[in-house]
N, C-alpha and C positions, 0 to 999 in steps of 0.2 A: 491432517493437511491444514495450514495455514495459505495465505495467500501476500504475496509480496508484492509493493511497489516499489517499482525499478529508477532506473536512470531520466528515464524518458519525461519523468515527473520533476524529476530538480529546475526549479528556476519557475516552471509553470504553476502548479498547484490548484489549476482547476478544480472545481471543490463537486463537478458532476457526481463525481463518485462517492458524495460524504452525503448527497440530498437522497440516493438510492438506497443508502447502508441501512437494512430494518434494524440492526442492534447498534447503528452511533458509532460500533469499532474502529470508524477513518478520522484518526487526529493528525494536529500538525496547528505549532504557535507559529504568527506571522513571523518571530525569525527563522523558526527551519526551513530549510532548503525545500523541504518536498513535502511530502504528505505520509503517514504510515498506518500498517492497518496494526490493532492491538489482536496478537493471537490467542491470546486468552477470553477475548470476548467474538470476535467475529466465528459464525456460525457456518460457513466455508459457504453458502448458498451463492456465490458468486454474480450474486447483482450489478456491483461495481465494474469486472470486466468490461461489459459491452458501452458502459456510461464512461469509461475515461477514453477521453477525444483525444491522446498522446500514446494509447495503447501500453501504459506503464506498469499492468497490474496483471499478475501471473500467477497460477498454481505453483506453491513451494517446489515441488517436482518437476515443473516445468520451465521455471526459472532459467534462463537462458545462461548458459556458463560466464559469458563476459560479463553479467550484470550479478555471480555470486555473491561478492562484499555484499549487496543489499540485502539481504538474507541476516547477515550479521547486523549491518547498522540498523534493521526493525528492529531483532532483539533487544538489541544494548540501550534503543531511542526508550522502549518503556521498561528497561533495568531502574531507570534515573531514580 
């Protein structure tokens, strides 16, 4: 299970959820739109949830259908 940031996060980027991250896995340079968790390093312990104040961060699984595409643009954001 990986954990995704959604919609709710573009344009905001409050970084709440990158001062709770114990493994660092929440990046994002001041031009991306939003924030992303890297799946390869994040240890699914789900810290972050309760800390983003836009509610943007979701269980892969429970990723809300209308916010799918972000599922995709995590992956591809640390393809680069």
């Amino acid at each position: 299970m990986t954990f995704v940031i959604a919609e709710p996060c573009v344009g905001v980027k409050d970084k709440a959820c990158v001062e709770v991250c114990p493994v660092d896995c929440i990046h994002g340079a001041d031009e991306d739109d939003q924030l992303y968790i890297n799946p390869e390093e994040c240890i699914d312990c789900g810290a972050c949830v309760p800390a983003c104040p836009v509610e943007a961060i979701f269980p892969q699984e429970e990723l809300p259908e209308k916010w799918g595409q972000y599922l995709q643009k995590n992956t591809q954001y640390f393809q680069k």
